[in-house]
C-alpha positions in Angstrom: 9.5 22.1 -7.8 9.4 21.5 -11.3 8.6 18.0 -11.6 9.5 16.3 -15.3 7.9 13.0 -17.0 8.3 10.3 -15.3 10.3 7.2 -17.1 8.0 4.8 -17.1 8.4 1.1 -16.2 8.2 -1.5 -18.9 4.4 -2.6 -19.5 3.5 -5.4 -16.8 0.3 -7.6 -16.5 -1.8 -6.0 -14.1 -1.9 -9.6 -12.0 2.4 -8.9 -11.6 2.3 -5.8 -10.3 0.5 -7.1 -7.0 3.5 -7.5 -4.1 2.9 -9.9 -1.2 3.6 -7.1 0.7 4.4 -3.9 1.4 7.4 -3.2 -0.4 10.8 -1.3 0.6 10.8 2.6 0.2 14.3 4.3 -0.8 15.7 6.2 2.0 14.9 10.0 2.9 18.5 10.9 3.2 19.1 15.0 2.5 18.0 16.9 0.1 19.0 20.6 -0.2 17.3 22.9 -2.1 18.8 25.4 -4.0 18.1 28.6 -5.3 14.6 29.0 -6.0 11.1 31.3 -6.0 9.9 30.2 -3.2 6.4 30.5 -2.2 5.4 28.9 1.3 1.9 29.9 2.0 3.2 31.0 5.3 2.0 34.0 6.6 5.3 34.8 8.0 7.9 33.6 6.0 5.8 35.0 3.1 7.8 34.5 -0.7 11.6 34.4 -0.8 13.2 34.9 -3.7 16.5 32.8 -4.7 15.9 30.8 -1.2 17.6 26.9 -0.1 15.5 24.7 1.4 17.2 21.4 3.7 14.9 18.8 3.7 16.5 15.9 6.2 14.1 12.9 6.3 11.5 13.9 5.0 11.0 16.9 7.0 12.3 20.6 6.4 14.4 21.8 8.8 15.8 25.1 7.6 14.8 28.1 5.1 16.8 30.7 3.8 19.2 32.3 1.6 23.0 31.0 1.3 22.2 28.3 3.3 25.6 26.1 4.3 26.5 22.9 2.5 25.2 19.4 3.7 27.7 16.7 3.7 26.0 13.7 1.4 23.3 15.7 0.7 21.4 15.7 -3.1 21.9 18.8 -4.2 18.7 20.3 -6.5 19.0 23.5 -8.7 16.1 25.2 -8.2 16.4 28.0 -10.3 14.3 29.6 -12.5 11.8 27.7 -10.8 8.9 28.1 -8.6 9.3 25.9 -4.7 6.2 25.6 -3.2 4.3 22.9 -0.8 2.4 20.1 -2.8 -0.8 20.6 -3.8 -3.8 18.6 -1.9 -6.3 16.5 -3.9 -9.3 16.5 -1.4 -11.4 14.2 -3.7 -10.1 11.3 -6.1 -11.8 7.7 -6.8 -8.5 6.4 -7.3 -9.9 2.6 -8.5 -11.6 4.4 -11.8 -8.2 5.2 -13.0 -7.6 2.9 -15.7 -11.4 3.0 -17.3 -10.3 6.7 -18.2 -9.4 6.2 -21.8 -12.4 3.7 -22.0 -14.9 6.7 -22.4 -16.6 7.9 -25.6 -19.5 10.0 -26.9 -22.7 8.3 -25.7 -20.4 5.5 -23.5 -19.5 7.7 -20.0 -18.5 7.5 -16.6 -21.6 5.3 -15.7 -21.9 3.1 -18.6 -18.1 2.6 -18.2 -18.0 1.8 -14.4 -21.0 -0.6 -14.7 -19.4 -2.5 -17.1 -16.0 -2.7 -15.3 -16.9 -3.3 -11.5 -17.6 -6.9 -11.8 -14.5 -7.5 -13.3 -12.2 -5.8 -11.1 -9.7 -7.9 -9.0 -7.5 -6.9 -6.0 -4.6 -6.7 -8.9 -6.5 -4.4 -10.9 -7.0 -2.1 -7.6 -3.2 -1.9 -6.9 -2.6 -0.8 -10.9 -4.8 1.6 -10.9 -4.0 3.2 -7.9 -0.6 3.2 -9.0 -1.7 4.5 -11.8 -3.5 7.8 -10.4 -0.5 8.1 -7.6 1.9 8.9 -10.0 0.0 11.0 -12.2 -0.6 12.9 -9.1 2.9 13.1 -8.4 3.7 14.1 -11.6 1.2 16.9 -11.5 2.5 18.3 -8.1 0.0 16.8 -5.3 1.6 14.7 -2.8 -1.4 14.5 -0.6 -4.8 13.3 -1.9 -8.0 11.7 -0.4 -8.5 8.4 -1.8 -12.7 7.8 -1.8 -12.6 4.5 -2.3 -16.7 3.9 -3.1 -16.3 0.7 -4.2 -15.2 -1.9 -1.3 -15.4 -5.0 -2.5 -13.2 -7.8 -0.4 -10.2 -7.9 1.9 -8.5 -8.6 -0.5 -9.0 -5.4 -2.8 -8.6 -2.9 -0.2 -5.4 -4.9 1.5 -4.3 -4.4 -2.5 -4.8 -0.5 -2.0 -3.1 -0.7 1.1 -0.2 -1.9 -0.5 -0.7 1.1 -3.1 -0.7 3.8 -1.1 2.5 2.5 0.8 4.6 1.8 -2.3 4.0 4.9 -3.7 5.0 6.8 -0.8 2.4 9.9 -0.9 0.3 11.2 2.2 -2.9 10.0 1.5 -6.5 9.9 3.7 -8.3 6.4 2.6 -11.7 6.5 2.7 -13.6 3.0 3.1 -16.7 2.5 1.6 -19.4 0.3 0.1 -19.2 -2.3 -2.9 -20.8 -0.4 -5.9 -24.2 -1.3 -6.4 -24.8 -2.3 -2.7 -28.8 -1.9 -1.9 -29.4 0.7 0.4 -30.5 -1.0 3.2 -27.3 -2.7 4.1 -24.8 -1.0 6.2 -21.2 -0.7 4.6 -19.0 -3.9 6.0 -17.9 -2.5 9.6 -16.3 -5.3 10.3 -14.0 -5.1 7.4 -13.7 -1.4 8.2 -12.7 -1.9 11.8 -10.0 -4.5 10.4 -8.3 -2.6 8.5 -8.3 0.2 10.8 -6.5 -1.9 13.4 -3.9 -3.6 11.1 -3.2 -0.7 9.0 -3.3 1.8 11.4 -2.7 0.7 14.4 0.9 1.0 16.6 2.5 -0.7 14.0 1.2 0.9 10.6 3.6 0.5 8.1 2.6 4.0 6.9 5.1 6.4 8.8 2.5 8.8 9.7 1.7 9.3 5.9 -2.2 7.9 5.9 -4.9 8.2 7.8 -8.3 6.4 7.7 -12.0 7.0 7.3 -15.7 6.5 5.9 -17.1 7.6 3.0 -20.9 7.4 2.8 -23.7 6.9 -0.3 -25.5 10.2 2.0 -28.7 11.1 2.9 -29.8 11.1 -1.0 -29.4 7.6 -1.1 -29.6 5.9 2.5 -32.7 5.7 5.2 -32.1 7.6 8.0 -31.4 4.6 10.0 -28.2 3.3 7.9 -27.0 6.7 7.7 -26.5 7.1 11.3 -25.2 3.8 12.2 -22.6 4.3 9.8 -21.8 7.7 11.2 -21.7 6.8 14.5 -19.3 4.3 14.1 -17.2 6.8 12.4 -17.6 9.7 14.6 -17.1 6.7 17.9 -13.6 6.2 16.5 -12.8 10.0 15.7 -12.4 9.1 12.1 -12.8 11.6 8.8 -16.5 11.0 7.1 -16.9 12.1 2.8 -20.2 11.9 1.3 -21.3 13.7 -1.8 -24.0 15.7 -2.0 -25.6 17.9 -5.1 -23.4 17.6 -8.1 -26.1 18.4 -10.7 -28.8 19.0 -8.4 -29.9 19.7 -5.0 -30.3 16.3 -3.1 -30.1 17.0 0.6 -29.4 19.8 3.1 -26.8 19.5 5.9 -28.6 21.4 8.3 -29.9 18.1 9.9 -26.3 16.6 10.0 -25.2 19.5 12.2 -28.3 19.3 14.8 -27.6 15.2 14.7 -23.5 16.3 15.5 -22.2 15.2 11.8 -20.2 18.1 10.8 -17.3 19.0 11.5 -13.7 19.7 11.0 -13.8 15.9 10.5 -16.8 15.9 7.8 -15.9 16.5 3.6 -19.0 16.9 2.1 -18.3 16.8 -1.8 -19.6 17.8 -5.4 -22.0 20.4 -3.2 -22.5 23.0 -5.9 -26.0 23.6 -5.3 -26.0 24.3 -1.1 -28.4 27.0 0.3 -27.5 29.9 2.4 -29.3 27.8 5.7 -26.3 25.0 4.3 -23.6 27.2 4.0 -24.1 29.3 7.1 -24.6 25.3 9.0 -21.5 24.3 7.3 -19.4 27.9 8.6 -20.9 27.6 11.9 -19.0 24.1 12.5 
């Protein structure tokens, strides 16, 4: 709802911005809303002009016009300004934040990344996670799917962990494989299944705000064999799977994903400009 710069904090080393742990969030209190376009993407309430909004905790609890005053509650003057839901990032590789302003004519995304992925420590993860969180915030999303597709240690992704709690957004984490890893070797399930129990688990410090998953390199990259494994340990846990598929060309049909039982509500495939009719009609059938 009309979201200004944000102040940034005074420059840190990336090595001090690493917590030991997950750090305290400010409270949810209430918030009320006031005055403002609203447009709710519901096909009931539909747009309501000069409409309150009482957000308590986090969650909305009431709608209208005139609504009554809240006791304690921060009080935002919505006017003149457009209130709608956040917007949904459904593909982000949060870690390549930082190597943004590293690109030139001739020196791009690939060149870039290869020169920075051995270098990249579980500090550097947390930055630039931080990084791309708050620009997200700044630029309306609140929710985003972080395809993390470069896995590298306990240590980084415990890092990103921390990230995505101390910045507060809804988020789905998607684990993956160290950059560069040769294609017959299965992502690090073990790892995986860790940081699915710790993080996620009964006591996930997370509020409900993150969910887990698997992102794999896809049947462009990986034997049929690895593919599947990986897969089936997803799809055995009920977890989201993201692969990409077909950005500048056509590398593999998902016709054979839906026959195997791979797509689903719970599959993103990504970048897949180039899908055929048989993909498409595979893809609206599940």
């Amino acid at each position: 709802f009309g979201l200004s710069a944000l102040a940034l904090p005074t420059p840190m080393r990336a090595q001090e911005q690493v917590p030991n742990g997950p750090t305290s969030l400010p409270g949810r209190g209430e918030i009320l809303i006031r005055n403002g376009s609203l447009v709710t993407v519901d096909p009931v309430l539909g747009n309501i002009e000069g409409a309150d909004i009482h957000v308590r905790d986090g969650e909305i609890v009431a709608i209208g016009r005139n609504l009554a005053e809240i006791s304690g509650a921060e009080v935002i003057d919505a006017s003149k300004m457009i209130v709608m839901p956040g917007m949904i990032d459904t593909h982000s590789h949060l870690w390549t934040s930082m190597m943004r302003n590293l690109m030139a004519a001739g020196f791009e995304y690939f060149a870039v990344k290869g020169r920075v992925v051995p270098h990249m420590t579980a500090a550097d993860f947390y930055a630039s996670d931080m990084l791309a969180m708050a620009e997200s915030v700044n630029a309306g999303i609140t929710t985003l799917h972080n395809y993390c597709h470069h896995t590298v240690s306990r240590e980084t992704v415990e890092a990103e962990m921390r990230a995505h709690h101390d910045s507060g957004m809804r988020a789905l984490y998607t684990f993956g494989h160290p950059d560069g890893l040769d294609r017959e070797r299965l992502i690090d399930l073990d790892l995986a299944d860790q940081v699915h129990s710790e993080w996620f688990g009964a006591d996930s410090p997370f509020d409900g705000r993150m969910s887990f998953g698997l992102n794999s390199r896809g049947l462009h990259v990986l034997p049929e064999n690895i593919f599947r494994q990986e897969l089936d340990w997803a799809f055995a846990r009920d977890l989201t799977v993201a692969m990409h598929a077909g950005q500048s060309r056509y590398n593999y049909s998902v016709v054979p994903l839906r026959e195997w039982g791979y797509l689903g509500p719970r599959t993103i495939v990504t970048h897949f400009v180039h899908a055929t009719p048989e993909d498409r009609a595979a893809m609206v059938e599940t």
